[in-house]
C-alpha angles and dihedrals in degrees: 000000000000090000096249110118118199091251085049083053102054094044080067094053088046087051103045091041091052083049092048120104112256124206103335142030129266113271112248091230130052116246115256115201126234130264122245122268094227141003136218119258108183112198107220109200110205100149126102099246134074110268100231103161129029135173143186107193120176106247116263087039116138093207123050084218121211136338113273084207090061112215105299100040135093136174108227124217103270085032135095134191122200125228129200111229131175119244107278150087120300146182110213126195127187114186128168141245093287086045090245108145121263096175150340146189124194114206109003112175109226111200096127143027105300141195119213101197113196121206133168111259 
């Protein structure tokens, strides 16, 4: 006896049949997939004033846009706040109630989940 049973036999058919290509083709090129839309900034306050305004401008821009806090929101010192950005290079800028700077970063490259940490100086 050469040790495959009839039932052993048809598991293999099951199998080759569940590996075989259906419909269409494989594609030549293996499928990528695709990048996200947006990734997370979180803001880190570590400074010791309240965060008021904050922006993310694309660098080159000739206007810093709105504030990402909105107009009733703030980021205290020991907070942060996260922001969703599109993959690219940005200049960021945090300023205080008073729109002094906290902080600010000219051309961060944004490709992955960041964290923007903000200190007195």
């Amino acid at each position: 006896m050469s040790g495959r049973s009839p039932r052993n036999r048809a598991w293999w058919i099951v199998v080759a049949a569940a590996m075989a290509p259906v419909g269409t083709a494989c594609p030549s090129s293996p499928v990528v997939p695709e990048a996200p839309a947006a990734f997370t900034l979180h803001v880190a306050n570590n400074s010791s004033e309240d965060i008021a305004y904050l922006y993310v401008a694309p660098v080159g821009s000739e206007t810093w846009g709105r504030n990402l806090l909105g107009d009733d929101s703030q980021i205290p010192p020991g907070s942060s706040w996260p922001v969703q950005v599109a993959p690219g290079v940005y200049d960021l800028r945090a300023e205080d109630f008073e729109r002094d700077p906290v902080g600010s970063v000219a051309g961060a490259r944004i490709d992955r989940d960041s964290e923007w940490i903000l200190q007195d100086e």
